[in-house]
Each structure stands twice: as structure tokens, then as C-alpha cells.
N, C-alpha and C positions, 0 to 999 in steps of 0.2 A: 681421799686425802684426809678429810675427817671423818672417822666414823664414830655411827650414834651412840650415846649412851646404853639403848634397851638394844640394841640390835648390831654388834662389831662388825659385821658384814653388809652393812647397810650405810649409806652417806649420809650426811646429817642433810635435812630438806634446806632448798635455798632460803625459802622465806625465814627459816629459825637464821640462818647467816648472818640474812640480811637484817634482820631484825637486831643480831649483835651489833653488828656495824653501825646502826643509827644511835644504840646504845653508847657505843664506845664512842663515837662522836661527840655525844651529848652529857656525858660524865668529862671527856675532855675536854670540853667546851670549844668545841672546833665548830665552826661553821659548815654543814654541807655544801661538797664542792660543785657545781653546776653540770653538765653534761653527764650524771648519771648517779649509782650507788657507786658501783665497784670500779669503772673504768676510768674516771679519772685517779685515781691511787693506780690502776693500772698505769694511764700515759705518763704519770710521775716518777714511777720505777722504773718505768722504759727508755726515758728520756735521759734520766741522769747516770742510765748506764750508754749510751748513744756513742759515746767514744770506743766500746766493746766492739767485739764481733756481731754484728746481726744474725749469725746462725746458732751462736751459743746464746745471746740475751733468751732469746723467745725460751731455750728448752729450759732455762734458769725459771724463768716464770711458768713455765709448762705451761706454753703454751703451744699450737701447732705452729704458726708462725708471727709473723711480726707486723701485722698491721702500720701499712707509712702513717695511718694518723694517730698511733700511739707517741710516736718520737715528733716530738715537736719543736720545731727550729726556732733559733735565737743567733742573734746577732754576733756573738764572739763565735760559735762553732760555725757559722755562713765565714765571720773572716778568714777563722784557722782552714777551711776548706779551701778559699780563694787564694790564699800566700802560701800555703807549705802542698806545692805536688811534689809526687816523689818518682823519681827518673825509672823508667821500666826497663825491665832487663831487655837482652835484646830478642831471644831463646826464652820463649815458653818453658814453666814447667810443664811434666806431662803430669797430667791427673791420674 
């Protein structure tokens, strides 16, 4: 997804990444978020998409799939799941 500067066929190494990442934090003056480098900006892109499809979020992120502990529950989507079911047909579709 990124390729190297000296090498277009070649991916850039994690650690150069990662090493952006602490930069760009750190010029943004953001706090490092706890539970990791990259995966909490993962759980927070995954989460505020949660109302989406679970089979399209993950390939959005490209990812293979969707880890339940990326999507992290809060109290108004717990209500909207508890108040709004939606009536089933009575006939299956066929897949």
C-alpha cells in the first residue's frame, strides 16, 4: 500500500511507519493512545463506523475481518439495539 521511496516494489518497513506515526503525534501534540501504536486509531475507525455493515467496514480498512474487540460498545448504540428490532420477514431470502 505504501511503497518505498528507493524500491516501488518493495513496502515501506513497519518500523519507518511506525516511527511516522509517533512523529505525527508528536508535532500534533496528541497524546499517545494506550492499547497500542496503530490499533487503537484502528478501534476508532471501526467503531464510528459500527452502525455500517460488518462485512464491508473491515474490507474499507482492509482488513481480513473485523475483530469484536475493534468495535467498542457505548451506551446510546446498546439503547438503539434494545428499542428498535425490526420485524422479520416471514420467507427467507434464498442466498
Amino acid at each position: 500500500m505504501f511503497p518505498s521511496e528507493s524500491d516501488r516494489g518493495v513496502s515501506i518497513r513497519r518500523d519507518v511507519l511506525d516511527k511516522w506515526l509517533r512523529k505525527a503525534e508528536q508535532v500534533a501534540g496528541l497524546v499517545p493512545l494506550s492499547g497500542g501504536l496503530w490499533h487503537p486509531y484502528r478501534r476508532a475507525w471501526a467503531t464510528t463506523r459500527k452502525h455500517l455493515s460488518v462485512s464491508e467496514v473491515p474490507q474499507a480498512g482492509r482488513w481480513r475481518d473485523l475483530l469484536p474487540s475493534y468495535i467498542q460498545a457505548d451506551n446510546d448504540t446498546i439503547l438503539t439495539v434494545m428499542s428498535e428490532p425490526r420485524k422479520l420477514r416471514e420467507k427467507a431470502v434464498p442466498a
